[in-house]
C-alpha positions as CSV (number, residue, x, y, z in Angstrom):
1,X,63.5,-6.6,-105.9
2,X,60.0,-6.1,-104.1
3,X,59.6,-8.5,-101.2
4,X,56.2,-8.1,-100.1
5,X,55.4,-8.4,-96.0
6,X,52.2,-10.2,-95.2
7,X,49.2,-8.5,-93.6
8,X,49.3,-10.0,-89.6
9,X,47.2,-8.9,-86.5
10,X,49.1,-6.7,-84.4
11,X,51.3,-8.5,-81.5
12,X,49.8,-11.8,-82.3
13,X,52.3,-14.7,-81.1
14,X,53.5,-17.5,-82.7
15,X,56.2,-19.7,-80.8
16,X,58.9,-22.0,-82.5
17,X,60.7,-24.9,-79.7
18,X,63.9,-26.9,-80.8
19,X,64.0,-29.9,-78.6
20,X,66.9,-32.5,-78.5
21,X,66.0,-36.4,-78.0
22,X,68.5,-38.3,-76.0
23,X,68.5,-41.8,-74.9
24,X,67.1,-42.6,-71.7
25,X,70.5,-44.2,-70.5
26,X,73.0,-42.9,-71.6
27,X,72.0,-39.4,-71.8
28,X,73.4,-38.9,-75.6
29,X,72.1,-37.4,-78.2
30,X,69.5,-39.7,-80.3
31,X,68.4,-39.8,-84.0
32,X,64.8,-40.4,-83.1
33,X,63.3,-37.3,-85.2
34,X,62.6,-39.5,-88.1
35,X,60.0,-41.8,-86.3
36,X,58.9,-39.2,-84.8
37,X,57.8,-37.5,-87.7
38,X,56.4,-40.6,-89.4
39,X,54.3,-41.4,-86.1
40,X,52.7,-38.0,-86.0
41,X,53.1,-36.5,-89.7
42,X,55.5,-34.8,-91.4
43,X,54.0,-31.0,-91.1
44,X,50.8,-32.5,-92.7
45,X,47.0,-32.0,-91.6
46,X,47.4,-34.8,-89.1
47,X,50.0,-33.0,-87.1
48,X,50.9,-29.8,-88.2
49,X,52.9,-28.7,-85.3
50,X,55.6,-31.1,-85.4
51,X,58.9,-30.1,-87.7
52,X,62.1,-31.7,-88.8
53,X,64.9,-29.8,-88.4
54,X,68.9,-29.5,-89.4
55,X,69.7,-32.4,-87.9
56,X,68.0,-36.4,-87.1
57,X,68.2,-35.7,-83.2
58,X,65.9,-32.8,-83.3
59,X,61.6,-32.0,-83.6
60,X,60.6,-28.6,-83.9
61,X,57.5,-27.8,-82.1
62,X,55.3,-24.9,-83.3
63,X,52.4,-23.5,-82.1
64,X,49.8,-21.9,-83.8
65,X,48.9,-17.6,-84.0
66,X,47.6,-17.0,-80.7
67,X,46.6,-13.3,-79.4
68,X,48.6,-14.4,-75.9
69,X,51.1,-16.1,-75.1
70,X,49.6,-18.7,-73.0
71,X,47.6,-19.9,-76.1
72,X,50.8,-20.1,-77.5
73,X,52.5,-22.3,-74.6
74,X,49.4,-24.5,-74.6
75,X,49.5,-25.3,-77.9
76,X,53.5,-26.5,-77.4
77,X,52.8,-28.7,-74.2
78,X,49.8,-30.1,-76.1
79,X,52.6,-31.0,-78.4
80,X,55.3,-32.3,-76.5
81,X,52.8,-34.4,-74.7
82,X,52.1,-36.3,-78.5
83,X,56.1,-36.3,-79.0
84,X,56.4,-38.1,-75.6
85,X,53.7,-41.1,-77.0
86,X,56.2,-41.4,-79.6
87,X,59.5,-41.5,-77.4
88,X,58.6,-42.6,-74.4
89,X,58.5,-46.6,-76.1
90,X,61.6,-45.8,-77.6
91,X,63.6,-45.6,-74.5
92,X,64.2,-41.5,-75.6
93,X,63.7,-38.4,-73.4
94,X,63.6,-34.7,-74.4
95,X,65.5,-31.8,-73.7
96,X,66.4,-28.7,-74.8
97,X,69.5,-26.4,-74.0
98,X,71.6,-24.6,-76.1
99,X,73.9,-27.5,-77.0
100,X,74.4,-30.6,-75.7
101,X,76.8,-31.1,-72.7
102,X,78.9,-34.0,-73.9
103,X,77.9,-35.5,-77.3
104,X,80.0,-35.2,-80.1
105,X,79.0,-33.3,-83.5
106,X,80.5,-35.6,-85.5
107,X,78.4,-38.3,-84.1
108,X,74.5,-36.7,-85.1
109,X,73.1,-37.6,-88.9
110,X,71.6,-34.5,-90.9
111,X,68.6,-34.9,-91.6
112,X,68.1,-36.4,-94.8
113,X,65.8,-35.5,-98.3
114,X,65.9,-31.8,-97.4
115,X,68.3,-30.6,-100.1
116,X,68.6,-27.2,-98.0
117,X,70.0,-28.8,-95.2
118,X,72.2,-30.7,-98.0
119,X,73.2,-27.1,-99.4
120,X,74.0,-25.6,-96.0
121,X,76.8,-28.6,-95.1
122,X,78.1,-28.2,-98.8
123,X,78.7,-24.8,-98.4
124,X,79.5,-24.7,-94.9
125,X,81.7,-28.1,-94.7
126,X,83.1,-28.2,-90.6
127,X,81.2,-25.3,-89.6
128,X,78.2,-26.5,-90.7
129,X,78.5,-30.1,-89.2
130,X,79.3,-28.2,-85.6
131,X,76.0,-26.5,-85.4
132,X,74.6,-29.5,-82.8
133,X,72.6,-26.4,-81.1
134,X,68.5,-25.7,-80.0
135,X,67.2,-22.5,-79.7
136,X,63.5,-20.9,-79.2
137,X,62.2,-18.4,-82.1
138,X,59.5,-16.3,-81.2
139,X,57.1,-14.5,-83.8
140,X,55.2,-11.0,-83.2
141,X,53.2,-10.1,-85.3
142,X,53.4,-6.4,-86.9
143,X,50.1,-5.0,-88.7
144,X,52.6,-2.6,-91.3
145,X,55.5,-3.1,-93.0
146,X,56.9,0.8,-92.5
147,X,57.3,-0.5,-88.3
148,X,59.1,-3.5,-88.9
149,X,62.7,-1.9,-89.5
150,X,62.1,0.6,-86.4
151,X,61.4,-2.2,-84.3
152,X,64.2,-4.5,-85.1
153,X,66.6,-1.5,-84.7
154,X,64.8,-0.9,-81.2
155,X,65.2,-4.8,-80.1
156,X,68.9,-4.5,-80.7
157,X,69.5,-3.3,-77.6
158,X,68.0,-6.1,-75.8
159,X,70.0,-8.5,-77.5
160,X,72.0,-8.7,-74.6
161,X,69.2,-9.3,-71.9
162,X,67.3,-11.8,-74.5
163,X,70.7,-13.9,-74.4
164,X,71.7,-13.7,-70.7
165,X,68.4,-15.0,-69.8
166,X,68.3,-17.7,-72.2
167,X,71.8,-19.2,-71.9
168,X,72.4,-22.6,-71.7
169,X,75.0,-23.7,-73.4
170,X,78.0,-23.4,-71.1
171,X,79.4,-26.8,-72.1
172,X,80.8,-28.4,-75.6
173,X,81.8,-31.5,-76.3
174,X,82.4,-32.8,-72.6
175,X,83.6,-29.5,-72.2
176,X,83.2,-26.3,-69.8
177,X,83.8,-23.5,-71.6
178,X,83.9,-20.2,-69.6
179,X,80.6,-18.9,-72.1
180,X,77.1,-18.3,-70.3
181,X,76.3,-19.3,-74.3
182,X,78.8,-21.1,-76.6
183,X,75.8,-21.4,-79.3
184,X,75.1,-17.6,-80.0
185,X,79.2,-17.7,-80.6
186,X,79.1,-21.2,-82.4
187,X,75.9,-20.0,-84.5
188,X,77.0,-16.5,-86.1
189,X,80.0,-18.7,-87.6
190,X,77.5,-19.2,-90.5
191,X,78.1,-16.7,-93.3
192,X,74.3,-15.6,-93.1
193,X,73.5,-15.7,-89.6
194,X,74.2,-13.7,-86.4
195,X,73.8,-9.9,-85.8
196,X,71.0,-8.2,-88.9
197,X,72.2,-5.1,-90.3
198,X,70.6,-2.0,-89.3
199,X,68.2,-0.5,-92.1
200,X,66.8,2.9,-92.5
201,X,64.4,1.7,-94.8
202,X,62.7,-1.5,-96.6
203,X,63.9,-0.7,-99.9
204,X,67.6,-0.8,-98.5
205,X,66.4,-4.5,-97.2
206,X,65.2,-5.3,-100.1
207,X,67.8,-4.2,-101.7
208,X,70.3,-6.5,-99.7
209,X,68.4,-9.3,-100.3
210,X,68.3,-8.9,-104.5
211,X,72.2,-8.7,-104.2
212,X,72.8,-11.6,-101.9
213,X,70.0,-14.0,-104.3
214,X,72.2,-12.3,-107.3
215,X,75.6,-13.1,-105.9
216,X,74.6,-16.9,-105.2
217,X,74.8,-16.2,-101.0
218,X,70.9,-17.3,-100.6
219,X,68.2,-18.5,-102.3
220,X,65.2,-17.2,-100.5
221,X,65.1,-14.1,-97.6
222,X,64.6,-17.0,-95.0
223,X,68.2,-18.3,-95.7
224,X,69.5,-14.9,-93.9
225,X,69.6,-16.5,-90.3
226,X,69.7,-13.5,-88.1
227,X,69.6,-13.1,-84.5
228,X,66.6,-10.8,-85.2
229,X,64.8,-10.7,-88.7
230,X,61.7,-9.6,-90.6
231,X,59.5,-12.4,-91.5
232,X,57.6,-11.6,-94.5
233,X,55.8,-14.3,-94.9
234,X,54.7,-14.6,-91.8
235,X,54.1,-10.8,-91.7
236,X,56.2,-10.7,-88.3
237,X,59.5,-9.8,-86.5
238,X,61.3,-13.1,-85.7
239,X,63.2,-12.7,-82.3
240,X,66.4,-15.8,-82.9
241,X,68.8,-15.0,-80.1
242,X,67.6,-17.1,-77.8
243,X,69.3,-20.4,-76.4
244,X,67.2,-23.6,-76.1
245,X,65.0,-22.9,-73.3
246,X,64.4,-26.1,-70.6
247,X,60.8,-25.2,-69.9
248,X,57.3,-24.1,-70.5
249,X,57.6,-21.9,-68.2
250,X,60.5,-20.2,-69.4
251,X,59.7,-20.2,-72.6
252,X,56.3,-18.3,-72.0
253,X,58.5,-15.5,-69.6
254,X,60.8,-15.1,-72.7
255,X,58.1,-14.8,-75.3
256,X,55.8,-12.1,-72.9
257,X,59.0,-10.1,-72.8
258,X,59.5,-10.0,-76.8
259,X,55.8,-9.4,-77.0
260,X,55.3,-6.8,-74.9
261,X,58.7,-4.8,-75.8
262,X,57.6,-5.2,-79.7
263,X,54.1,-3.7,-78.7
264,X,55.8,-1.2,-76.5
265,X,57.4,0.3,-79.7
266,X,54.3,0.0,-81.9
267,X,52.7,2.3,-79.5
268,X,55.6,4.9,-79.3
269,X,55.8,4.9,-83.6
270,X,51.6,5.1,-83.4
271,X,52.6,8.1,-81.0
272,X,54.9,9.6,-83.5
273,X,58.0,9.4,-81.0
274,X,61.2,7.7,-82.2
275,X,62.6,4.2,-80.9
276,X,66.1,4.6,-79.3
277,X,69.1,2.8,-81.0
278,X,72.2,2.1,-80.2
279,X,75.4,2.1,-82.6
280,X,76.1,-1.5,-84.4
281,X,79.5,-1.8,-82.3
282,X,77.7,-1.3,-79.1
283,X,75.3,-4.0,-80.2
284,X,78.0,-6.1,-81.1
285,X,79.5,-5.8,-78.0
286,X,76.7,-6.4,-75.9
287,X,76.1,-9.8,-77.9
288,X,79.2,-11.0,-76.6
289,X,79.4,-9.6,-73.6
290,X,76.0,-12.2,-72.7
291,X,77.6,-14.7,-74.5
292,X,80.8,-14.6,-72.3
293,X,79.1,-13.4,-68.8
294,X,75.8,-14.5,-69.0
295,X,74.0,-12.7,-65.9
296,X,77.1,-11.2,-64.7
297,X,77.5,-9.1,-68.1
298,X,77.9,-5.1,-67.6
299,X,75.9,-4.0,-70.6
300,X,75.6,-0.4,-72.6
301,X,72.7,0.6,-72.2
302,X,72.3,3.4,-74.9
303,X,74.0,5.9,-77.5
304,X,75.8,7.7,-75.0
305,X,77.5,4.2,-73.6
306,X,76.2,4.2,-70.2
307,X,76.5,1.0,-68.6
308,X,74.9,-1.6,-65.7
309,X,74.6,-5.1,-65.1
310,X,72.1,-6.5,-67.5
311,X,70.2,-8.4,-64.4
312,X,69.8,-4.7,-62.6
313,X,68.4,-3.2,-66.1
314,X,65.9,-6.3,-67.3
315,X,64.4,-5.4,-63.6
316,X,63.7,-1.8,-64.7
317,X,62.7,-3.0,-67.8
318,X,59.9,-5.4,-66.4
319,X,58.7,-2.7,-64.4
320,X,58.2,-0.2,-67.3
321,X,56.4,-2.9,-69.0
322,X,53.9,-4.2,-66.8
323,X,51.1,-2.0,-68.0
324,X,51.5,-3.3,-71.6
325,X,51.9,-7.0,-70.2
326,X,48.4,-6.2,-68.7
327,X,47.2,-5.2,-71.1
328,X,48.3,-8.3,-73.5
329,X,46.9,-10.5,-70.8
330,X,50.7,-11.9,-70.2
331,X,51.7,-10.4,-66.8
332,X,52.0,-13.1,-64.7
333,X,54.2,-14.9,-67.5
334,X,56.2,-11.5,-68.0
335,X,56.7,-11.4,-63.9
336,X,58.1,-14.7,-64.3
337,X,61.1,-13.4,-66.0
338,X,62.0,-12.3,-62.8
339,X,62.0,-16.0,-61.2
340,X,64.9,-16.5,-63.8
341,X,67.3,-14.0,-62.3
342,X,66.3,-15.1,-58.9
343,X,66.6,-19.1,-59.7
344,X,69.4,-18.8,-61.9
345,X,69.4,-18.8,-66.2
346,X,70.1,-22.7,-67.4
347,X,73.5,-22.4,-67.3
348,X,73.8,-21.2,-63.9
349,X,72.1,-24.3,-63.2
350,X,73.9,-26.3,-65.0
351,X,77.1,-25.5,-63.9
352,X,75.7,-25.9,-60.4
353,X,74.6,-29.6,-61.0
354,X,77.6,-30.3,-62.3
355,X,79.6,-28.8,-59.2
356,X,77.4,-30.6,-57.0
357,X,77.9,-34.0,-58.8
358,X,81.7,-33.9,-59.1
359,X,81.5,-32.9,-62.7
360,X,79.3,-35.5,-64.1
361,X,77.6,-34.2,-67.3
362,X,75.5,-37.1,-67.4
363,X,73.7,-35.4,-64.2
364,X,72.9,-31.9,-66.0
365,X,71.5,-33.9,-69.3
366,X,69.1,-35.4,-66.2
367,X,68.2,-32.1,-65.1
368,X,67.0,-30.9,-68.4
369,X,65.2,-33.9,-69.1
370,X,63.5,-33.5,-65.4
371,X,63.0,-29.7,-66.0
372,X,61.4,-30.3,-69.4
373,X,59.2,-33.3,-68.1
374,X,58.5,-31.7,-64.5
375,X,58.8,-28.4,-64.9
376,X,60.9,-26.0,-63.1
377,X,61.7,-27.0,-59.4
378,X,59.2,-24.4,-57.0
């Protein structure tokens, strides 16, 4: 089958936010999506950037094609600020992480009238109900189809440095535990989600995609949930890996790194050079590696299996990409990424406010909910 990939401006930026509502009170999770959506629209032309999402506890804030990434981090706090008219009468608050500390799946209401949610519990039954999880998607957009597959192969190996710096989901169900993220591990339990495979070519994508609508797996490409995937519609690469994110400010420091490592390997196939990649069990590894150790992780680095700590290499990498991040007009929110290894990644935090409040979990739901409304502490 042909699946055609829409024309896009190069590195363009589109940003996608899952945020959790929780009660003021008790800090639990809240079905308040619903009204939400009927206060501001239900992806409609009165407020197109508000979306339902797998579950009633959930709004999906998206931003609109920006050529930085602070157009695209406008447009979200321009949104969240509506959402909080909405809440803040309610008695809700907002927050995102990768799950929530202490409420239970069995608990949250899927979302109802969307018969793909509906198909995804039918097929997936327990699995399916446990995916009470938030992450941030971030779009790039790529001006021809013949980079796309190059570039996902590329981004691979950053899998590991995208999900150390993102995690936030050390806790489950009142639990701790021991991962930097339980979602990414939670997540690829879906039959079409976690790691993509690794084309050569489009036609071997397309080809993957006419056998899995033939065998009954999907219905449409979008129903493949990887980590990292080509949006065709969109005409962009879709970078998944991400946990939920607690703040603006993080979630522009994340989005200048995809942007300026997908424009980084534009350049080089514009240059006719190749994009290193490394072998799908090295990937795999590093996936979980992140997962499990978070910003302690020893990553491979390359083909040849050379290893460091992931913090030590995202610090060479933001070096070698500050002339691109210039050049973008996203330094200062690519420099930033550096203020997460030096503050902590959210479930450093997390585990920190939890230590420091003799292992209440009602305290770290606060702290998101202050480090979403405030901001990050200076």
């Amino acid at each position: 089958m042909e699946i055609e990939f829409a024309p896009s401006r190069r590195s363009t930026i589109g940003i996608e936010w899952e945020l959790a509502c929780v009660d003021h009170s008790s800090g639990e999770l809240s079905p308040a999506a619903p009204a939400v959506l009927d206060a501001l629209g239900r992806g409609g032309d009165t407020f197109p950037h508000v979306a339902a999402e797998l579950l009633t506890n959930t709004v999906e804030v998206v931003s609109d094609v920006h050529d930085d990434v602070a157009g695209a981090v406008r447009d979200l706090a321009v949104t969240i600020d509506a959402v909080r008219e909405v809440v803040d009468p309610m008695g809700v608050e907002l927050l995102c992480a990768g799950t929530h500390p202490f409420s239970q799946w069995f608990s949250q209401d899927v979302t109802p009238g969307k018969e793909r949610y509906a198909t995804l519990i039918d097929r997936t039954q327990w699995w399916g109900r446990q995916m009470m999880i938030w992450g941030v998607h971030v779009h790039v957009g790529i001006e021809s189809r013949d980079k796309v597959l190059p570039i996902l192969n590329g981004l691979l190996a950053y899998i590991p440095h995208f999900q150390a710096l993102s995690a936030s989901s050390p806790f489950w169900v009142g639990e701790e535990t021991g991962y930097a993220s339980n979602r990414a591990l939670m997540f690829q339990q879906l039959p079409t989600a976690g790691l993509p495979p690794q084309f050569g070519a489009w036609a071997n994508y397309e080809e993957m995609v006419g056998d899995m609508l033939h065998t009954g797996v999907i219905d449409h490409y979008s129903e493949l949930r990887w980590d990292i995937r080509p949006s065709p519609k969109w005409g962009t690469i879709e970078v998944r890996v991400f946990d939920g994110v607690s703040s603006v400010r993080e979630v522009a420091a994340l989005a200048a790194l995809v942007q300026c490592l997908i424009e980084e390997f534009s350049t080089a196939l514009d240059d006719g050079k190749d994009i290193p990649q490394m072998q799908p069990w090295f990937v795999r590894e590093n996936k979980w590696r992140a997962a499990r150790y978070g910003m302690d992780a020893i990553i491979i680095q390359d083909a040849a299996g050379n290893e460091c700590l992931v913090s030590d290499d995202t610090r060479r990498v933001l070096a070698r990409l500050e002339p691109i991040a210039e050049r973008l007009g996203c330094l200062d929110e690519l420099r930033d990424v550096a203020g997460i290894l030096e503050r902590g990644a959210s479930y450093q935090r997390q585990l920190a406010v939890a230590r420091e409040h003799g292992g209440s979990l009602k305290a770290v739901v606060a702290s998101l909910v202050r480090e979403l409304r405030d901001g990050l502490p200076a």
